[in-house]
Biopython code that builds the backbone (N, CA, C, O; Angstrom):
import numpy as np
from Bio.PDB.StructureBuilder import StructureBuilder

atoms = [
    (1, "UNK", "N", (42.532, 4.819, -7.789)),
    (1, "UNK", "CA", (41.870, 5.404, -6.632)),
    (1, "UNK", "C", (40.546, 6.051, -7.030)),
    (1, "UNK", "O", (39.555, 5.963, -6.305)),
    (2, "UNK", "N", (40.546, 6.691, -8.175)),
    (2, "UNK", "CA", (39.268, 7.279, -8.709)),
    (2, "UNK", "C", (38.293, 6.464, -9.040)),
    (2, "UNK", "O", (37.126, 6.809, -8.852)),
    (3, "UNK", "N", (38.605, 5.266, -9.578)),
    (3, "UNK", "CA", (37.764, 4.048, -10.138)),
    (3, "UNK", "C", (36.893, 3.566, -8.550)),
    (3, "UNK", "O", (35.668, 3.545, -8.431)),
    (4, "UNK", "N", (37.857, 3.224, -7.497)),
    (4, "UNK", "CA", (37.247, 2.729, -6.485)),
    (4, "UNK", "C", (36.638, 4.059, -5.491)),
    (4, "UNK", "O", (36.073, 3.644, -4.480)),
    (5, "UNK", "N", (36.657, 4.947, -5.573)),
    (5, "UNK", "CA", (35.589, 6.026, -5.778)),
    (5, "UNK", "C", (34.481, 6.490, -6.138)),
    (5, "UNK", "O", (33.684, 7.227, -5.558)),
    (6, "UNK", "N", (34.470, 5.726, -7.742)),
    (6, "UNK", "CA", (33.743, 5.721, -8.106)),
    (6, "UNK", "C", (32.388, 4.935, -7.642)),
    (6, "UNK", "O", (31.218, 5.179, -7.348)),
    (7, "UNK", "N", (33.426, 3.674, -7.780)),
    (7, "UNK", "CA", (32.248, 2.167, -7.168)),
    (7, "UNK", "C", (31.536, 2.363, -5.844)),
    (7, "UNK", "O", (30.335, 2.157, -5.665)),
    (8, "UNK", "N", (32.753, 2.952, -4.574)),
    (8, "UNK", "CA", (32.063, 3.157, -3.936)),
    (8, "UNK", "C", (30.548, 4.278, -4.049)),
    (8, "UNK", "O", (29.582, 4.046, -3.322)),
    (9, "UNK", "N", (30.542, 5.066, -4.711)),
    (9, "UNK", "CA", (29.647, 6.146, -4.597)),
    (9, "UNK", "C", (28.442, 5.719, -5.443)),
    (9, "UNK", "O", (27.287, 6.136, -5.357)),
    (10, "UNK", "N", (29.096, 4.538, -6.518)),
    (10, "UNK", "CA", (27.714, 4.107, -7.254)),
    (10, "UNK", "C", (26.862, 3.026, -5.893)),
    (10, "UNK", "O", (25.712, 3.120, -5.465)),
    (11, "UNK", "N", (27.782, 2.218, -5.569)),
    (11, "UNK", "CA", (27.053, 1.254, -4.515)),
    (11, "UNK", "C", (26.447, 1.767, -3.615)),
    (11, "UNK", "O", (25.469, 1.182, -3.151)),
    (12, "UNK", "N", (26.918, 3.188, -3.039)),
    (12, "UNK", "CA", (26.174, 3.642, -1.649)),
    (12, "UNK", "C", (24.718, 4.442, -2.439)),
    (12, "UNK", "O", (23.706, 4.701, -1.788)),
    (13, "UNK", "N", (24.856, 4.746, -3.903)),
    (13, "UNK", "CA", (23.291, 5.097, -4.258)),
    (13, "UNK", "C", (22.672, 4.464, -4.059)),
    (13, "UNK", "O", (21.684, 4.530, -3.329)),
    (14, "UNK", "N", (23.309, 3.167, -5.012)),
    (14, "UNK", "CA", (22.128, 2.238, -5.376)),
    (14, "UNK", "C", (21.270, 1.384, -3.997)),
    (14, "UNK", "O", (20.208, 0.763, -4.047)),
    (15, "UNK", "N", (22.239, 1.651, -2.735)),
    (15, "UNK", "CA", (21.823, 1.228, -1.890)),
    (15, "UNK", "C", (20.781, 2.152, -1.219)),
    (15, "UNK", "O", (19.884, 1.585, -0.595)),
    (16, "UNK", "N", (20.785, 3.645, -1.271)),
    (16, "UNK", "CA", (20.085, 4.177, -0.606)),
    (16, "UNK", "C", (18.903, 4.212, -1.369)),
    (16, "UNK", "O", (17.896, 4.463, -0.707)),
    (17, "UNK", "N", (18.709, 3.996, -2.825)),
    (17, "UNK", "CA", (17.264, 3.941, -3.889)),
    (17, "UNK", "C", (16.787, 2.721, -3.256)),
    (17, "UNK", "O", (15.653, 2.931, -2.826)),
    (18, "UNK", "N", (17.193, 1.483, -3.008)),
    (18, "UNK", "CA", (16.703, 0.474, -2.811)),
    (18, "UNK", "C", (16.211, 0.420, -1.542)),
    (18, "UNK", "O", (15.376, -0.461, -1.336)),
    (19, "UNK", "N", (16.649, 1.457, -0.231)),
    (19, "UNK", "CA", (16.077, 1.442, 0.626)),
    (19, "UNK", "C", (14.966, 2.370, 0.981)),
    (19, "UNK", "O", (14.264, 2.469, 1.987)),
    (20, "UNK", "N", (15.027, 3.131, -0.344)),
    (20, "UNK", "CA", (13.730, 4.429, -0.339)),
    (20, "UNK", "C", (12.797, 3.753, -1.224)),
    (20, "UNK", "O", (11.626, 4.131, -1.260)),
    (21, "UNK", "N", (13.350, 2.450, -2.193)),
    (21, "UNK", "CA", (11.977, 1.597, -2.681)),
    (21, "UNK", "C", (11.154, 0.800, -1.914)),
    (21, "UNK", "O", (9.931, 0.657, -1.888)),
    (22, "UNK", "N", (12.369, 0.142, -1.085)),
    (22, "UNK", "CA", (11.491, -0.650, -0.419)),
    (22, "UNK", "C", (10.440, -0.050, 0.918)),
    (22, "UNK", "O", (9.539, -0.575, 1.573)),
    (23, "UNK", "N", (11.102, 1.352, 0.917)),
    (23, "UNK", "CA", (10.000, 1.973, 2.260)),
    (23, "UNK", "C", (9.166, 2.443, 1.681)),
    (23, "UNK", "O", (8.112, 2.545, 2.308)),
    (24, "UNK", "N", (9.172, 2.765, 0.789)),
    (24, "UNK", "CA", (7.911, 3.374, -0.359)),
    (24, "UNK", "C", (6.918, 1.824, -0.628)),
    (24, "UNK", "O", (5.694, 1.949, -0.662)),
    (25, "UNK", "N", (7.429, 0.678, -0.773)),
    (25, "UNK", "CA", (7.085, -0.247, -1.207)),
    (25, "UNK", "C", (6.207, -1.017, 0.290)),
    (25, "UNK", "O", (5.210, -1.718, 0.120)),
    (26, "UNK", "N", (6.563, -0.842, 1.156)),
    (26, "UNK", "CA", (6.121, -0.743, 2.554)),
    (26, "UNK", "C", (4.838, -0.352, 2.744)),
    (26, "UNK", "O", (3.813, -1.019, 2.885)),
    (27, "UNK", "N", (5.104, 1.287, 2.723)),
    (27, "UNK", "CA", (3.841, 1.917, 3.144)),
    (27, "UNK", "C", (2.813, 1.933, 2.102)),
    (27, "UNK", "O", (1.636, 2.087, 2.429)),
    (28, "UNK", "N", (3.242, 1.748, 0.552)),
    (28, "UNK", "CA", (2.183, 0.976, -0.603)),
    (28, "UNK", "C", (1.210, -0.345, 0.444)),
    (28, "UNK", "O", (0.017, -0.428, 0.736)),
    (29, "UNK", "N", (2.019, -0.930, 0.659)),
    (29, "UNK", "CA", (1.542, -2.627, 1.599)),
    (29, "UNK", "C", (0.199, -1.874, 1.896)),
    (29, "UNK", "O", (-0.892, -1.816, 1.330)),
    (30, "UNK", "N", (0.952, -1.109, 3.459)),
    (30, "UNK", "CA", (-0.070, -0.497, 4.578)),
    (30, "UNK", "C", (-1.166, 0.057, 3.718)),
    (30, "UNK", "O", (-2.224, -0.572, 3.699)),
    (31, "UNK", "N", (-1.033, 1.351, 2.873)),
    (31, "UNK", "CA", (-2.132, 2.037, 2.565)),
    (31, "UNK", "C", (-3.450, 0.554, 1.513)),
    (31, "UNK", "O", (-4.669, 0.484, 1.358)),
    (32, "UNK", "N", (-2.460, -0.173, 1.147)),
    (32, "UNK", "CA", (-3.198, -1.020, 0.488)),
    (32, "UNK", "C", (-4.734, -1.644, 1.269)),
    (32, "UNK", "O", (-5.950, -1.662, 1.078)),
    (33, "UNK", "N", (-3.597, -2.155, 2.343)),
    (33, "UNK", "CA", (-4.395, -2.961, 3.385)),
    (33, "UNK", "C", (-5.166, -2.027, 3.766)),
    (33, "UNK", "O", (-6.359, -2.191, 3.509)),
    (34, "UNK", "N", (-4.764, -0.783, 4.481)),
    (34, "UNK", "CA", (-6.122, 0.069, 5.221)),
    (34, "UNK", "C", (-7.319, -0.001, 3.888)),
    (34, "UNK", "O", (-8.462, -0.259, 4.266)),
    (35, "UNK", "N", (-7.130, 0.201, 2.443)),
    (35, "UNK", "CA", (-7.758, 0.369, 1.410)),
    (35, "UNK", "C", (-9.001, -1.065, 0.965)),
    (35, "UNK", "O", (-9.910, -1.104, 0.136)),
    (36, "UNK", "N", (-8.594, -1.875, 1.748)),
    (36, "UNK", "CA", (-9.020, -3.132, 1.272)),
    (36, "UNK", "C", (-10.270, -3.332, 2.626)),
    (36, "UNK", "O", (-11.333, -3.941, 2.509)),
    (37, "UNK", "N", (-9.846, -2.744, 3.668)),
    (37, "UNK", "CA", (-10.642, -3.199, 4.968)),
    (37, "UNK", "C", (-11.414, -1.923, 4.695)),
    (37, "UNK", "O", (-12.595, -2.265, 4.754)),
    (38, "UNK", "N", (-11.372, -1.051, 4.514)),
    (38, "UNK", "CA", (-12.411, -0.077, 4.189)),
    (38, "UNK", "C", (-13.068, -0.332, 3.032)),
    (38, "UNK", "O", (-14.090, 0.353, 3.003)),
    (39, "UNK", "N", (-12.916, -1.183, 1.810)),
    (39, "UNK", "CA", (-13.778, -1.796, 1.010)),
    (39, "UNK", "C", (-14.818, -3.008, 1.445)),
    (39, "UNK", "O", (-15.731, -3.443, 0.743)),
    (40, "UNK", "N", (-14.429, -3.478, 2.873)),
    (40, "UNK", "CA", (-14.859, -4.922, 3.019)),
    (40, "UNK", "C", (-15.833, -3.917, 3.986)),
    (40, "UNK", "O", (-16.906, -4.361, 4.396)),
    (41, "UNK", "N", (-15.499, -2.860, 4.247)),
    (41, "UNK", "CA", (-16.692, -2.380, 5.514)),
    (41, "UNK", "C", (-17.847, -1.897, 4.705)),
    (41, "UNK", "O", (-18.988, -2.330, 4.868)),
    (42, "UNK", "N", (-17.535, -1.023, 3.862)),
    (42, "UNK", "CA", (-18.391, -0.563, 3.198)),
    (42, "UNK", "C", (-19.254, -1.250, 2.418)),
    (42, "UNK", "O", (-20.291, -0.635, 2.169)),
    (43, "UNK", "N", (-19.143, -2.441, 1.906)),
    (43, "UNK", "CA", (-19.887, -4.026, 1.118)),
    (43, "UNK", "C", (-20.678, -4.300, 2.391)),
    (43, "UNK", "O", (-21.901, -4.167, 2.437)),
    (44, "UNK", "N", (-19.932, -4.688, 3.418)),
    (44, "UNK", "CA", (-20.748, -5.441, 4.247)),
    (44, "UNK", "C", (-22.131, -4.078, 5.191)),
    (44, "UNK", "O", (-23.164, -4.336, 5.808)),
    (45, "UNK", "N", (-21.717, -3.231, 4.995)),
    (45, "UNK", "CA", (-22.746, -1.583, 5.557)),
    (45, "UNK", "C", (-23.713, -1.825, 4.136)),
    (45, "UNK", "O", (-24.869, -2.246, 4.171)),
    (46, "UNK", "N", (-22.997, -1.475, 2.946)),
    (46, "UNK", "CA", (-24.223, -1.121, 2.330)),
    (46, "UNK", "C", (-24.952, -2.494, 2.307)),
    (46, "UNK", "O", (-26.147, -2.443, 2.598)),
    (47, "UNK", "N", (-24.357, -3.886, 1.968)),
    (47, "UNK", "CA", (-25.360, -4.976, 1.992)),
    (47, "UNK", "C", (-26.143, -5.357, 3.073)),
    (47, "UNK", "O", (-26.752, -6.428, 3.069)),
    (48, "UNK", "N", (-26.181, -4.560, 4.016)),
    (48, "UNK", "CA", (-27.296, -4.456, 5.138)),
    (48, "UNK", "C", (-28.033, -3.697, 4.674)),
    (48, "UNK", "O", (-29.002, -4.214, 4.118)),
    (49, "UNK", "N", (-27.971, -2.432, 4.664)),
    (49, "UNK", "CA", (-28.870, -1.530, 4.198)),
    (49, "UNK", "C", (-29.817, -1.915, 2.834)),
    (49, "UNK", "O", (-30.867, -1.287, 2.700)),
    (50, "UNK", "N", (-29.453, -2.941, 1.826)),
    (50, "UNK", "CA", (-30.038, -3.192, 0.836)),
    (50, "UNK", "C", (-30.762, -4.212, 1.168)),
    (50, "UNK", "O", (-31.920, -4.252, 0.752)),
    (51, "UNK", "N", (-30.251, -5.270, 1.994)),
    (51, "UNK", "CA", (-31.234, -6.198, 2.675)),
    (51, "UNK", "C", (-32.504, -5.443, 3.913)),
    (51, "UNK", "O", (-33.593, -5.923, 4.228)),
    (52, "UNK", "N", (-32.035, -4.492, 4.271)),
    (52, "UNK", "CA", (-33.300, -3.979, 4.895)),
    (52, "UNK", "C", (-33.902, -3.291, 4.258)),
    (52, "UNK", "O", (-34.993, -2.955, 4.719)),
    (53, "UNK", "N", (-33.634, -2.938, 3.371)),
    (53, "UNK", "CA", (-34.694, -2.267, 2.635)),
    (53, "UNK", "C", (-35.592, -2.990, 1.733)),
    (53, "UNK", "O", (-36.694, -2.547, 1.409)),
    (54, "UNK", "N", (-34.994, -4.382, 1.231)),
    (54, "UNK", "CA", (-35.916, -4.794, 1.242)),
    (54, "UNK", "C", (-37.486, -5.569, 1.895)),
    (54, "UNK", "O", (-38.657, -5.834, 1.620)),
    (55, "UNK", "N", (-36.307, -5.665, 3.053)),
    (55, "UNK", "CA", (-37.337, -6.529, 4.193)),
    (55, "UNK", "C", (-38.359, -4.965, 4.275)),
    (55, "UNK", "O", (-39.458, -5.290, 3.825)),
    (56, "UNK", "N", (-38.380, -3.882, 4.558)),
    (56, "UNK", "CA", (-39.229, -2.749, 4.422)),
    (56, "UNK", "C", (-40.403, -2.938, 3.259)),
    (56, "UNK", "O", (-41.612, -3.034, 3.468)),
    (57, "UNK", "N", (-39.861, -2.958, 2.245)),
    (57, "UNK", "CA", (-40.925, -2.988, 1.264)),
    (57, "UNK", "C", (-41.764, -4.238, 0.709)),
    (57, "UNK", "O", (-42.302, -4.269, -0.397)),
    (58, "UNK", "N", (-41.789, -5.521, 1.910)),
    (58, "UNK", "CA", (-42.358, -6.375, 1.662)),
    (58, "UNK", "C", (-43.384, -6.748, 2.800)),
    (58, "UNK", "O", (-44.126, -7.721, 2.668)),
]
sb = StructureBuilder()
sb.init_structure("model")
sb.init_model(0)
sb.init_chain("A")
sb.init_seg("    ")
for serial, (resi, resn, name, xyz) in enumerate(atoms, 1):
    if name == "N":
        sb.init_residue(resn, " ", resi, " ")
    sb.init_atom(name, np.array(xyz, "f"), 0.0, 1.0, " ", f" {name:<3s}", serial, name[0])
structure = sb.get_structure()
């Protein structure tokens, strides 16, 4: 009875780590993505600004 006590209590961890990895592993995704579209804005802002500045000084 103690043995299957045991198992149960190891399985219901390991299940709740795996569901706090994968939500951790989730919102990694999200922050990624917001991280990536705010890199693509900022390339495409400053490479305007560097193309007009040059069109300025010519």
């Amino acid at each position: 009875m103690r043995a299957l006590l045991w198992v149960v209590g190891v399985v219901a961890g390991v299940l709740i780590l795996l569901g706090l990895v994968l939500e951790a592993v989730r919102w990694l995704a999200i922050i990624g993505l917001i991280a990536l579209v705010a890199v693509i804005v900022l390339a495409v802002v400053k490479g305007r600004q560097a193309i007009n500045h040059q069109m300025r000084q010519r």
